[in-house]
N, C-alpha and C positions, 0 to 999 in steps of 0.2 A: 447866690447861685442862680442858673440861667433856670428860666419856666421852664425847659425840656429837664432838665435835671430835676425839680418836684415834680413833676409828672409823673415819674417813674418811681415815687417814694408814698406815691398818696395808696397804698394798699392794697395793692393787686396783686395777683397770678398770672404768670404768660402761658394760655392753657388752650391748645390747637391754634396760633397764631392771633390772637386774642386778649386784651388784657382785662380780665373780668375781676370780681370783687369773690373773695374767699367763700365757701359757704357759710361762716361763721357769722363772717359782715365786721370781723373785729381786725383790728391795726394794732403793731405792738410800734413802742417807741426807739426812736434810732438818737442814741447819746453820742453827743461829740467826747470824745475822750481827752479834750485839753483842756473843757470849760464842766462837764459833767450836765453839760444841757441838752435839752430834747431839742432838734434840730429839722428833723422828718420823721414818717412813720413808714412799716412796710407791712404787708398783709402777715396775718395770722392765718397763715394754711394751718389744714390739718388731714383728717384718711377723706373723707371726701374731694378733697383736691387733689390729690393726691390719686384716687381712682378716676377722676378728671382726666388728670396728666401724662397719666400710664395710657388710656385707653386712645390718646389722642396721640402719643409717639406711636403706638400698633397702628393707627391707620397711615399714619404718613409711611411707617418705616414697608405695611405691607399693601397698601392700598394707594395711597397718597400719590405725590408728585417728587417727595422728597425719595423715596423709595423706588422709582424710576428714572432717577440720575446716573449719570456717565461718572464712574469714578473722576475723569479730568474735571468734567462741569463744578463738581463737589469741591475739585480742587479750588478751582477760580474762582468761587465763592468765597473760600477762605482767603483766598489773595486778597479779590476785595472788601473783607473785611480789616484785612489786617492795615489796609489802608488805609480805610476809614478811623480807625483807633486813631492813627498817625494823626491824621489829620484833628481830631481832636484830643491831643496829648494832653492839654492844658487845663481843658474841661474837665476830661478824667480823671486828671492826676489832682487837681483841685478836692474831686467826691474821693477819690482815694485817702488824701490827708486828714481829710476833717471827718471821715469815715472810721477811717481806722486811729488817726493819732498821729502818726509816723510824717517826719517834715518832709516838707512839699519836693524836695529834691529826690527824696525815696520813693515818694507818691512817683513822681515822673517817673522815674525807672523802671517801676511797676509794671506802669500803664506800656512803657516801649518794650517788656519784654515780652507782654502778654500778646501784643503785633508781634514779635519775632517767634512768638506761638503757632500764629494763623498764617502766619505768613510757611514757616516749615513746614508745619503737616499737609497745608496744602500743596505746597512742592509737592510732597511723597504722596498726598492720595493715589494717584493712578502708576504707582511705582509697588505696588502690593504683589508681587509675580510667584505664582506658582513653580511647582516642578513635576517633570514627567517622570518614571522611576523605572528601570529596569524592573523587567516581569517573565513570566512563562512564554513560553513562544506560542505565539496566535494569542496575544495580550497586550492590551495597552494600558496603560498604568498615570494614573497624573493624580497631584494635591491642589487645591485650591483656598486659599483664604477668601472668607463671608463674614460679614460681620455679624456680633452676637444675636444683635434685632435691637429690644431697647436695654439703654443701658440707664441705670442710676448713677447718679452723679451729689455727693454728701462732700463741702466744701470746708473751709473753717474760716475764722473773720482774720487770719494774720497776712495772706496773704492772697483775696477775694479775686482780684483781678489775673495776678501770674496764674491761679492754683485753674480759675476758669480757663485760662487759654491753654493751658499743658494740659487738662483734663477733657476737656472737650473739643477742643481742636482735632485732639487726637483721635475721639471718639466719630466725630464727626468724616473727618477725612475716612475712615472705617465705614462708613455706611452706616452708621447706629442712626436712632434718634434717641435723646437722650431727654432724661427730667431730671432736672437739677433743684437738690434742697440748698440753698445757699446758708452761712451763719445770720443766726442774728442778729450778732453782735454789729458785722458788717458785711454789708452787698450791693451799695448803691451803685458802684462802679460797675459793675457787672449788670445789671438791672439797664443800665445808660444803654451799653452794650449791646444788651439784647433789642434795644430799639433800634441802634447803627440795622444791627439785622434785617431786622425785620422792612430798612429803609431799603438795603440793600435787595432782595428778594429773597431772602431763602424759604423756604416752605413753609408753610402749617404744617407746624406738628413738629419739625424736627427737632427744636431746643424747645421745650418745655417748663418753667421754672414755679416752685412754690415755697414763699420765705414763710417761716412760722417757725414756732418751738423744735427742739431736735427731737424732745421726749413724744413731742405728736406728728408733727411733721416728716421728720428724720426717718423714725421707729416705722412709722408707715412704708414708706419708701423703700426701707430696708427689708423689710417683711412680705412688700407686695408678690404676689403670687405672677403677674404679668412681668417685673422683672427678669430678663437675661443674664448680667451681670451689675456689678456694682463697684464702682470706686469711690473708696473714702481715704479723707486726709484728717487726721483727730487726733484725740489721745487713745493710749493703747487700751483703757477701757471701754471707752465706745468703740475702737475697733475689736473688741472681745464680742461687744452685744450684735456688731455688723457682719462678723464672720459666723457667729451661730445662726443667724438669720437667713444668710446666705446659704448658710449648709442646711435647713429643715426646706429651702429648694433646690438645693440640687446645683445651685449657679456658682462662679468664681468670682471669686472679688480680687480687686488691690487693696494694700491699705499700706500708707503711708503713715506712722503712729509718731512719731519723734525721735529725740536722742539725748546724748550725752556727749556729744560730740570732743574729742583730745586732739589738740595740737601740741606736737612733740616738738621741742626744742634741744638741739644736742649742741655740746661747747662749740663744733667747728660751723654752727648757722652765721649767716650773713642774718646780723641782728636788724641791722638799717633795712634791710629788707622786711622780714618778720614780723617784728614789732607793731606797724602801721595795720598791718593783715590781721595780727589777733585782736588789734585792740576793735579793730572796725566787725569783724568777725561776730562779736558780741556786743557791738552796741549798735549793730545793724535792725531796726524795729523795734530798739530798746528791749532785746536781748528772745524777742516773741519769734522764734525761726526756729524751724525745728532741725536744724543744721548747723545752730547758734554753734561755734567753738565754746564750750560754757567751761572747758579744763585745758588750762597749758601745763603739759607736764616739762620742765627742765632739769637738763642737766646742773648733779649738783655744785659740779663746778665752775657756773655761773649761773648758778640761781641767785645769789645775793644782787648780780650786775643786772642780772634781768628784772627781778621782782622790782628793784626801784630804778631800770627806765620805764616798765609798764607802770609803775606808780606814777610819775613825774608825766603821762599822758592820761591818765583816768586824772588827774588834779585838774587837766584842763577843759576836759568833757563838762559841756555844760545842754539840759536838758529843760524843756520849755515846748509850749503851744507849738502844735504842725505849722503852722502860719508863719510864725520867727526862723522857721528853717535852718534849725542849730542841729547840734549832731545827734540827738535824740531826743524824740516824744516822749507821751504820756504811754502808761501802760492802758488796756485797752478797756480796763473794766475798775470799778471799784472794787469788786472778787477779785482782781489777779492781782491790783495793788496788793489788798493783802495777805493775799497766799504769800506772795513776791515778800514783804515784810515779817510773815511767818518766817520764811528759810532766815531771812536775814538775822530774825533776834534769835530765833534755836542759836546761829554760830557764836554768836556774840556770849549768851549763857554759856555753849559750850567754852569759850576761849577760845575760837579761831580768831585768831590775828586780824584787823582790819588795816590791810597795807595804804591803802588811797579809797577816796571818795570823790567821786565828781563832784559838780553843783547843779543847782536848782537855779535858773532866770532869775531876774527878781520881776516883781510885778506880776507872779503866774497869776491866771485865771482860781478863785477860790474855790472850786468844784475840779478840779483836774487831777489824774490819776496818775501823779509823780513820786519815782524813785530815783535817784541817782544812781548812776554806775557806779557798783561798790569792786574794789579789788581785796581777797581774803587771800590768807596764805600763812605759812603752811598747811594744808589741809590735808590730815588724817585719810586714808583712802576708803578708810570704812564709816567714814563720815554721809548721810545722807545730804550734805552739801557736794561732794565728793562722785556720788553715785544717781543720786536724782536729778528730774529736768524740772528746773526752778521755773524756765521760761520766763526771765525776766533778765536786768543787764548786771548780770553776776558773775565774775569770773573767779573759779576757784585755780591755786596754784599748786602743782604736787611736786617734788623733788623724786627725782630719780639716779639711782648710783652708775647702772649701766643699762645696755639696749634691753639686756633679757628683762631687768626691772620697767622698764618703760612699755617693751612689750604686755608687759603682763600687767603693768597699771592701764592701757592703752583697752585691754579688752576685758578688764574689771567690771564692769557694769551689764546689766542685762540687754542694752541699747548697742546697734552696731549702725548705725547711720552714714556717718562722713566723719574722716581724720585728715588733718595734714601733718609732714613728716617734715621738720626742716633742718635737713643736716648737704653737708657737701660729698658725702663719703655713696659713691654710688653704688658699692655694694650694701651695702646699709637702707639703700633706698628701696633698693627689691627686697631684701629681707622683709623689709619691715613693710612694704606695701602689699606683699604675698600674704603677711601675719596677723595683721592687724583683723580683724571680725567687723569689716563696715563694707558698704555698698561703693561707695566712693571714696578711694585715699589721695589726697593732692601731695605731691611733692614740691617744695620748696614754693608754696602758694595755698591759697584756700580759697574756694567757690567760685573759681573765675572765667568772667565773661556772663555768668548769670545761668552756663550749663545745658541752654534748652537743648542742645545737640547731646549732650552726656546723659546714658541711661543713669537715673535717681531712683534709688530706696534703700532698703534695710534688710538686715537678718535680726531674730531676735524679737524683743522688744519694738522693735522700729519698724516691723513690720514686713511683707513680702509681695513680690511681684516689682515691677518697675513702671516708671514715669520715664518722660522727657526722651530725645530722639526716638529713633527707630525702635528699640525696647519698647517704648510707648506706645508705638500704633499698634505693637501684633498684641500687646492686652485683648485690645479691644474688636483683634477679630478671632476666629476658629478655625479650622483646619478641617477641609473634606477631602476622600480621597475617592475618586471614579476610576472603576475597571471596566475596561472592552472587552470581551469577548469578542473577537473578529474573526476569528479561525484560521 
């Protein structure tokens, strides 16, 4: 890796435009997930950085120079960041792979959609327009959008770099200043990032960042009394701990919590279509997407056809080091390895069926945190394979007799995330995109183009509020309404 790239790994905080050393003075270790080696380190924030980082968004957002920008200006900043990403795709997408695991083709996608991040909200910053309202006579009446002031920003490592540019892009375009706790697991990408920034001019104080423990770092963060708002991407237990936190002050949060994600399959789908989409669906970051399709439900009169052409494609899925650039990585942790191994031997005691297995490279790295793509089927619907998010590259398979059954297996779970629907029958497609209990339903397709324009979240389980397009930005401002009196 390039010297600018350790730079950014040797244990700091970016705290008022500044990369200073944690109060603690301690670095945790940053593991590559293909080889299980320590690779870099990133600072051990904790509540003092954290009151640091808070206090230094309040001066930029109310004092500063960030806080006396022209919505437009805020914009062009974001342009030219999103440019700069561009321009270092490679570097990026390099710290992304070996960051997170995920092969270097996925890395690159990352890093270009997290530009088509910066790139949008900055279009839209100075596109935030009020309304004037019908009033009493000798009354003038108008609403205005402002942004919250500072906002919290709680990231997670599966997707550091997209999750920074849809999160704070947005926030940003808004007028916030923001303090971002990034994962630990990974955030080098984002850390690179913050230096393009900082190259670029954006202000002291506006982006903020403190990588350390979630249980110190995080919990602070979430707790701080100078936050405005707060957006978190996690599991739904720590978004349980981040909404209570939120509500003892009074602020609004996002949270984006995960899923369970079903793609329906009914006898009249264009399979040759389909097929490439579920299998990719779920072995997209070796199965860590909280969006992951983890259940295809099919019809059962061609479930037999389907189950083993998706078998005769998981045989060929072959999984290996981010560097080999094959169709999927390591999982991201020695933990999620074998959480990911737990679900897998419960099915197995239980008797679910194991349809296909991918492989394993030969030659991996002896410290590397590999599963194969497993294909299971049939699975029981009250099966905790069936109904929990494994978060790894598992696809369980459900049979269904008719729509009303698939319906109703479709919104089984406490998770309402993202479904696709793939039939030809277009009455069938509104039914079932009206019924289904998710945020996003694709029809005859799943997750495409990467969505930054499509407002993203959940009901449920999965969580509430929205990401991505215009959804996205009004998160992250408020609503004031001015009366005249003019007589």
């Amino acid at each position: 890796m390039s010297g600018k790239t350790e730079s950014v790994s040797r244990g700091r905080c970016l705290i008022g435009g500044r990369w200073v050393a944690p109060a603690s003075g301690e670095t945790l270790p940053v593991i590559c997930p293909s080889d299980g080696r320590v690779f870099a380190e990133i600072a051990s924030g904790g509540p003092a950085d954290i009151d640091a980082a808070v206090a230094a968004a309040r001066r930029a957002f109310e004092k500063g120079a960030w806080g006396r920008l022209p919505a437009f200006e805020r914009g062009r900043l974001l342009m030219r960041l999103s440019a700069a990403i561009l321009d270092h795709v490679e570097e990026l997408a390099e710290i992304e792979s070996r960051d997170t695991g995920k092969p270097l083709s996925q890395g690159r996608a990352d890093i270009r959609a997290c530009a088509r991040y910066f790139e949008y909200y900055g279009g839209a910053a100075d596109k935030l327009h009020g309304d004037t309202i019908p009033f009493l006579e000798g009354y003038t009446a108008a609403s205005f959008w402002e942004p919250h002031g500072v906002t919290a920003h709680i990231i997670p490592w599966n997707y550091p770099a997209q999750i920074f540019g849809r999160s704070i892009g947005a926030a940003l375009a808004a007028g916030n200043a923001c303090v971002l706790k990034p994962a630990e697991d990974a955030c080098l990408s984002l850390l690179r990032i913050a230096e393009l920034m900082q190259e670029i001019g954006f202000p002291e104080g506006a982006l903020n960042i403190v990588p350390g423990p979630g249980e110190e770092a995080g919990a602070a963060l979430a707790a701080h009394p100078g936050i405005d708002f707060i957006s978190f991407t996690g599991s739904p237990e720590t978004g349980t701990a981040i909404q209570a936190a939120a509500a003892r002050n009074h602020i609004g949060c996002t949270l984006e919590l995960g899923g369970k994600s079903p793609q329906i399959l009914f006898a009249d789908a264009d399979l040759e279509a389909a097929l490439p989409v579920v299998v990719a669906a779920i072995v997209q970051n070796a199965g860590q997407t909280c969006s992951a399709g983890s259940r295809v439900l099919i019809e059962k009169t061609v479930y037999e056809e389907v189950t083993a052409r998706l078998a005769a494609r998981f045989r060929e899925l072959v999984a290996g080091p981010h560097d080999r650039d094959l169709d999927l990585g390591p999982l991201i942790s020695r933990r999620q390895m074998e959480r990911v191994r737990g679900y897998l031997g419960e099915a197995r005691e239980r008797g679910i069926p194991v349809l296909a297995e991918g492989r394993l490279a030969a030659d991996l790295p002896p410290g590397g945190y590999y599963v194969p793509p497993v294909l299971l089927g049939p699975v029981p619907a009250s099966e905790r394979l069936a109904c929990e998010e494994v978060f790894g590259p598992v696809l369980a398979c459900l049979p269904f007799a008719d729509e009303a059954e698939a319906l109703a297996l479709a919104n089984a779970t406490p998770y309402g995330l993202v479904a696709g629907v793939w039939t030809a029958d277009g009455s069938r497609q509104l039914r079932l995109a009206h019924g289904i209990r998710a945020g996003q339903v694709f029809v005859n397709g799943y997750g495409a183009g990467g969505g930054i324009e499509l407002p993203f979240g959940g009901v449920g389980r999965s969580g509430h509020g929205r990401e991505k397009g215009f959804a996205g930005l009004y998160e992250f401002v408020k609503l004031k309404t001015v009366v005249w009196n003019h007589g």
